[in-house]
N, C-alpha and C positions, 0 to 999 in steps of 0.2 A: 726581802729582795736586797739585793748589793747595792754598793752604790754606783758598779760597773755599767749590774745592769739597767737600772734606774735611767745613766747618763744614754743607753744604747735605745731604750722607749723612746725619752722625749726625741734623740735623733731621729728616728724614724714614725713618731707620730705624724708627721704630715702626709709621707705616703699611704700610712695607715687610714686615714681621714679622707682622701682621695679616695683610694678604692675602697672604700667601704662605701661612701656615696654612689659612685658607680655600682652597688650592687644593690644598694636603694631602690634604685629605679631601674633596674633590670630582673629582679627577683621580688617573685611574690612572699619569700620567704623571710626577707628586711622586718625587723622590729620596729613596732614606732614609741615603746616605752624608753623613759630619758635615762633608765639603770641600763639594761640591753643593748640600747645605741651606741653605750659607749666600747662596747669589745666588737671583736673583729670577727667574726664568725665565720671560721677557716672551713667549714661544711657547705656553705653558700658559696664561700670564693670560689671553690674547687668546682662545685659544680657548672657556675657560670662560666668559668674555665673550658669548661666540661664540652658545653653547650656553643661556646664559640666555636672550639675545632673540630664539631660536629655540626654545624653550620660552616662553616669554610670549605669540610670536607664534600658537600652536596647531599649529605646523609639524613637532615635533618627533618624527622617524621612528621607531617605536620596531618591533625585529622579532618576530612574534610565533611561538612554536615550537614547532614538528611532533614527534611523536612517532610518524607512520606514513609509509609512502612514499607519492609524488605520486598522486592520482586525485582524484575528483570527492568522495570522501569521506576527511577529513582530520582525524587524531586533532590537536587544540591544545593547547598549555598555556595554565591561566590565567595571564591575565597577572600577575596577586600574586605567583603561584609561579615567575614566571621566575626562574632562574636561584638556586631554593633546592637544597639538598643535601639536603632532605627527601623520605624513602621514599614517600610519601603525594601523592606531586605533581596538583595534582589537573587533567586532563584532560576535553576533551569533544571529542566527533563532530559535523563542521558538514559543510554540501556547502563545497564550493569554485565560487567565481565570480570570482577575481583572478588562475589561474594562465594560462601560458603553453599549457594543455596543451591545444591547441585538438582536437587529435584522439584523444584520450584516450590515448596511446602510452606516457606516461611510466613505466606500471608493467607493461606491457601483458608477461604471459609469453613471447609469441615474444620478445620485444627480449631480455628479463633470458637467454631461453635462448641466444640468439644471443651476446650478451654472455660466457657463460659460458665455450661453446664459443671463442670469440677468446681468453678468459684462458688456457684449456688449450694451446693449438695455440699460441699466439702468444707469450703468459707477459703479466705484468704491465705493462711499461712498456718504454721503448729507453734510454731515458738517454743519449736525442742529440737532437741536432737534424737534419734530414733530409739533409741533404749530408753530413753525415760517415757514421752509420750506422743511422739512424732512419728509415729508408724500408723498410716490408717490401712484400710484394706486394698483402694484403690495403687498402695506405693508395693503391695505386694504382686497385686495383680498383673502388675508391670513388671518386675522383676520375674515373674513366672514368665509373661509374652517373652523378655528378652531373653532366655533360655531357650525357650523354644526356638525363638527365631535362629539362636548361633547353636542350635543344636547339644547346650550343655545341659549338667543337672543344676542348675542355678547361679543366679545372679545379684549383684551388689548395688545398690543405687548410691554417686557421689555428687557434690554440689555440682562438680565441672567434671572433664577428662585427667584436667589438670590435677587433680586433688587424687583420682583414680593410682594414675599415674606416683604419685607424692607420696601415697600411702599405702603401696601392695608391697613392696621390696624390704620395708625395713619391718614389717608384721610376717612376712615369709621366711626369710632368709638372715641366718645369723655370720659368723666368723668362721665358720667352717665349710662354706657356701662359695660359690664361685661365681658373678654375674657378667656373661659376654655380650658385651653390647656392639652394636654398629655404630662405626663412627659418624654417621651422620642425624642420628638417630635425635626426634624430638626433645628441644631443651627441659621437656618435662620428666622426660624419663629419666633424663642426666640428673635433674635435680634429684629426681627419686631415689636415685642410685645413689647419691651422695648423702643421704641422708642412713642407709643403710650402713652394716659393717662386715658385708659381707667384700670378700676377695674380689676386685676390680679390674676386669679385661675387655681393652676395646680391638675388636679388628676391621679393618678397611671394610670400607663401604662393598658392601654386596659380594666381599672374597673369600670364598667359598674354602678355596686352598688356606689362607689364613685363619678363618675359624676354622678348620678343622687343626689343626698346627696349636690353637688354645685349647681343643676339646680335648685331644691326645696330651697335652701339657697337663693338664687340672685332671685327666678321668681318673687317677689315683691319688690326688691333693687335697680335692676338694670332696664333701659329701652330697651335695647338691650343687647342680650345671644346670644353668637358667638363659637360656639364650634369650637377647631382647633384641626386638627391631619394629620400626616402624613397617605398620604392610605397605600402604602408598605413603613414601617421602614426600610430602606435603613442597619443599621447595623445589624438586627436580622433577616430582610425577614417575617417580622410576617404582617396580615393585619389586619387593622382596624376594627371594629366589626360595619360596616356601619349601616348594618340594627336594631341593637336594639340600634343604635345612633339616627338615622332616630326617632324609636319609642320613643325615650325618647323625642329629638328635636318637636316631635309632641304635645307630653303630655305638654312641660312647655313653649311651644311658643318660641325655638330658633333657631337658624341659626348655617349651619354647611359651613366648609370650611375646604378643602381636600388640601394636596399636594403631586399629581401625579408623581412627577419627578421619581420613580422609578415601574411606572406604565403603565402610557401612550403609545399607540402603540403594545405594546406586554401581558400586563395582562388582563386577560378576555377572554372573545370565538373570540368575533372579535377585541382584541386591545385595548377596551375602556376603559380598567382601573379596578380598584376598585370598582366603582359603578358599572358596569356591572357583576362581581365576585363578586360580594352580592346581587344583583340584585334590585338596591335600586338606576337605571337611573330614573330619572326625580323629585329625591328627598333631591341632594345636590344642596347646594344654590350660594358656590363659590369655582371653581376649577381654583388653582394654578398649573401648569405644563413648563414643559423644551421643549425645542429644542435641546437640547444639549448631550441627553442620546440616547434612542430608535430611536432618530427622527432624523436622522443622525450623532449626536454628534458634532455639527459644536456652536452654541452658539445661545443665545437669551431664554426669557420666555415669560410667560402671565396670568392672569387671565381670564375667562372664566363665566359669570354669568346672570343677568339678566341686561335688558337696564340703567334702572338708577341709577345702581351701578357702571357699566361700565363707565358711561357719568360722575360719580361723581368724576372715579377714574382722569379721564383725565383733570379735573378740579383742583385734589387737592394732585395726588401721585407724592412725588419729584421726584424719580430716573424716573417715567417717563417724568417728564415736567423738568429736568435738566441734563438726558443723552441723549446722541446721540442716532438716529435714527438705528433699523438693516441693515447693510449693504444688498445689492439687493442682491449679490450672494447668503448669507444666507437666502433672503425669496425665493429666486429663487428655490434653492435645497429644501426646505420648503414644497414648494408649491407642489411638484414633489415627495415628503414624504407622503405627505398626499391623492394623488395621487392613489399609489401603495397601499396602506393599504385600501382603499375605492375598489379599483379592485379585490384584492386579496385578502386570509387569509391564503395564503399559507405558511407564514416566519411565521408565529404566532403559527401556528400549528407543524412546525419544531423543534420550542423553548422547544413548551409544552412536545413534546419527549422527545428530551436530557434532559430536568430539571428530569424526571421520571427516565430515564435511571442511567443519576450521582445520583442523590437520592436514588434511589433501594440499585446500587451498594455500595454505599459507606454504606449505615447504615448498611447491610448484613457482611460488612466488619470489624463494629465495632467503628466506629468513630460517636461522638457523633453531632449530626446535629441539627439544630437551623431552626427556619420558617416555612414558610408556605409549604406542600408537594409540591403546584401547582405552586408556585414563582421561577424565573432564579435565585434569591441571595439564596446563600445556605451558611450558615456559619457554618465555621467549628469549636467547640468549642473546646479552647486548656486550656484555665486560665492563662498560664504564655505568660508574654509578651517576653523575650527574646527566649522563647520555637517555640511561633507564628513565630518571626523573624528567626530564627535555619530554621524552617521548611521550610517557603518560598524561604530561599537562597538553600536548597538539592533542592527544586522543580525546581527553576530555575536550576541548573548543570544538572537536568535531563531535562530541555526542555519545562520545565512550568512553565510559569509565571503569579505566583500569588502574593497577598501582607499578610504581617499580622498586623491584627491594635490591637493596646493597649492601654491604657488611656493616652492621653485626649480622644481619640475620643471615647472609651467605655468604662464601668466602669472599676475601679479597680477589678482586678482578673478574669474578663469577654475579655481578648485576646482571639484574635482567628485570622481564616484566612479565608476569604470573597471569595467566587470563586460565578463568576459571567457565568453563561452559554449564549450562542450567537447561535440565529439558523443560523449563518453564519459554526459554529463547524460542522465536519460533525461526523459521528459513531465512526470512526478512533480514530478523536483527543478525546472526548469524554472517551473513552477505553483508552487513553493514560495516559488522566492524572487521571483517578482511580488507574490506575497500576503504576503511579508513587507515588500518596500517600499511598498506600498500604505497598510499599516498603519502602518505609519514617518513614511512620507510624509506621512501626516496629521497623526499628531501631533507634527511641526516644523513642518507648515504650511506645508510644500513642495506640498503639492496640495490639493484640500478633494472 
């Protein structure tokens, strides 16, 4: 080191020493080793940084925490009391209107007995990954039901969607490939895609004129056309325009791949999704879906396709050939998911009520609603981000717990608040929490 910059350190050692104090006690991430302490650790600053004008902004996510398992009624901690050590924590009982749980399954006693039952027979976990010795019969059996249910010649089992997602694109598709996606399309598919090297094309959200403008671009470029889209857009409730994707996909000779996560089990007459609510079954080509949402919200994904895209995935997608196996309990309850939805259409048909009922009510009311009329995500459109957050916190004091999301996760000045319907809800709660947005609504002067 010079002696310039030697003289330029100690001048600015004391600023140094300041802010680094302040990141002491703001960051869990502060060293308390006396070698350590003494640099400045420009990874911490940033992030605190980070974390301030994401607090400033009114963005700042904070989790709020259960004290009972998943249903329509859900013990909270006050938020004061997060995270004390205090005997006295004090709690309260809200409905739930933000969870995944669109068919009430999450706690539902067949699933927890069936689950039981896989822990006993099955034991705990593999502690492999599925080609060395993490495959038992039970993870097959289910991969057979989810075929059948989406109507393909077989299926993939993944830890999450996420990973599904992660790992189909860069095991399918090489540099002579073309992938069009929607641009609104799930941050997991983007990852996926970007892990890939195949030729990257996004067109506007659900424009129909625009993808076909790439299709016609790439159908003598590329050697494979892979269209991707989320079926239900998870933040808007909007669905995908299958069928004159279908007819485009016909016309330029490409391949379509859906991701069901916010479909499966409960959209459609009997549960089947998207395809089925377009009516465009036996003409997508690879369907990505959850375990983790409709399907009793417990964890695990897959894709869903035909055989030698399946056998290729199992040959060349990493999170599947480099995670762990699903634990038995989860295919156990699984299995007993898919079960119930094959006997019945009774919870599906419950759903489609209340999404009608809160929809009616609430646009009668004045609030400006987002999606599809027939879909459980109904978002409530607000613009401002701390307006969204305002809102959710009067819901919750009144006994319903919803979330408001703001950018990152949606655009700039598209805040809002996501109420997710559960045919586990009955008429009651349903009526409850209209009339508590009602009341809300008026006074922020979102309605009059």
């Amino acid at each position: 080191m010079s002696a310039v910059q030697i003289r330029q350190v100690a001048r600015n050692a004391p600023i140094f020493l300041h802010l680094f104090r302040g990141i002491r006690q703001k960051s869990s991430l502060a060293l308390d080793t006396p070698v350590q302490g003494k640099r400045i650790n420009g990874l911490v600053t940033r992030a605190v940084e980070e974390l301030q004008s994401i607090e400033e902004a009114g963005t700042f996510k904070r989790e709020r925490i259960l004290q009972s398992p998943q249903s329509t009624l859900v013990r909270v901690v006050a938020q004061n009391d997060q995270g004390s050590d205090s005997e006295e924590t004090k709690t309260r009982t809200v409905l739930n209107f933000c969870a995944n749980n669109y068919l009430g399954l999450s706690s539902d006693p067949r699933l927890i007995k069936a689950a039981h039952e896989a822990l006993d027979h099955r034991g705990f976990g593999l502690s492999s990954v599925r080609f060395i010795c993490g495959t038992q019969d039970i993870h097959k059996e289910l991969e057979s039901t989810i075929a059948d249910f989406h109507s393909t010649d077989d299926a993939i089992l993944y830890p999450s969607c996420f990973d599904a997602n992660a790992g189909i694109f860069e095991a399918l598709l090489g540099p002579e490939d073309a992938i069009i996606s929607d641009s609104l399309n799930h941050a997991s598919l983007i990852d996926g895609i970007r892990l890939c090297k195949a030729q990257r094309y996004r067109y506007n959200h659900s424009d129909m004129e625009d993808l076909e403008m790439i299709l016609r671009e790439t159908h003598k470029t590329a050697r494979n056309r892979l269209i991707v889209t989320d079926g239900v857009f998870s933040m808007d409730g909007d669905v995908a325009k299958l069928h004159e994707m279908c007819n485009l996909a016909d016309t330029y000779d490409a391949q379509i791949l859906i991701d069901e996560c916010h479909a499966t089990g409960f959209f459609g007459k009997t549960g089947r999704g998207t395809p089925e609510h377009c009516g465009v079954e036996g003409r997508i080509d690879l369907i990505n879906s959850t375990l983790g949402k409709a399907l009793g919200g417990s964890t695990g994904g897959y894709t869903a396709g035909p055989q030698p895209l399946i056998d290729l995935l199992r040959q060349r997608s990493r999170p599947y050939l480099f995670s762990n196996t699903l634990a038995p309990s989860v295919v156990g309850a699984s299995l007993e998911t898919f079960r119930i939805l094959n006997e019945s259409n009774e919870q599906v048909e419950k759903l489609a009520k209340n999404v009608t009922m809160f929809r009616r009510q609430m646009k009668d009311a004045g609030f400006n609603l987002a999606g599809d009329a027939s879909n459980a995500i109904v978002p409530i459109m607000l613009g401002d981000a701390r307006l969204a957050s305002d809102i959710a916190d009067d819901m919750l004091e009144k006994g319903i717990y919803v979330i408001g999301f703001s950018y990152p996760v949606v655009p700039k000045g598209g805040a809002r608040i996501r109420v997710q319907l559960s045919a586990a809800h009955s008429t009651d709660d349903v009526q409850k929490a209209v009339d508590a947005f009602i009341e809300v609504g008026k006074k922020k002067g979102v309605i009059h």
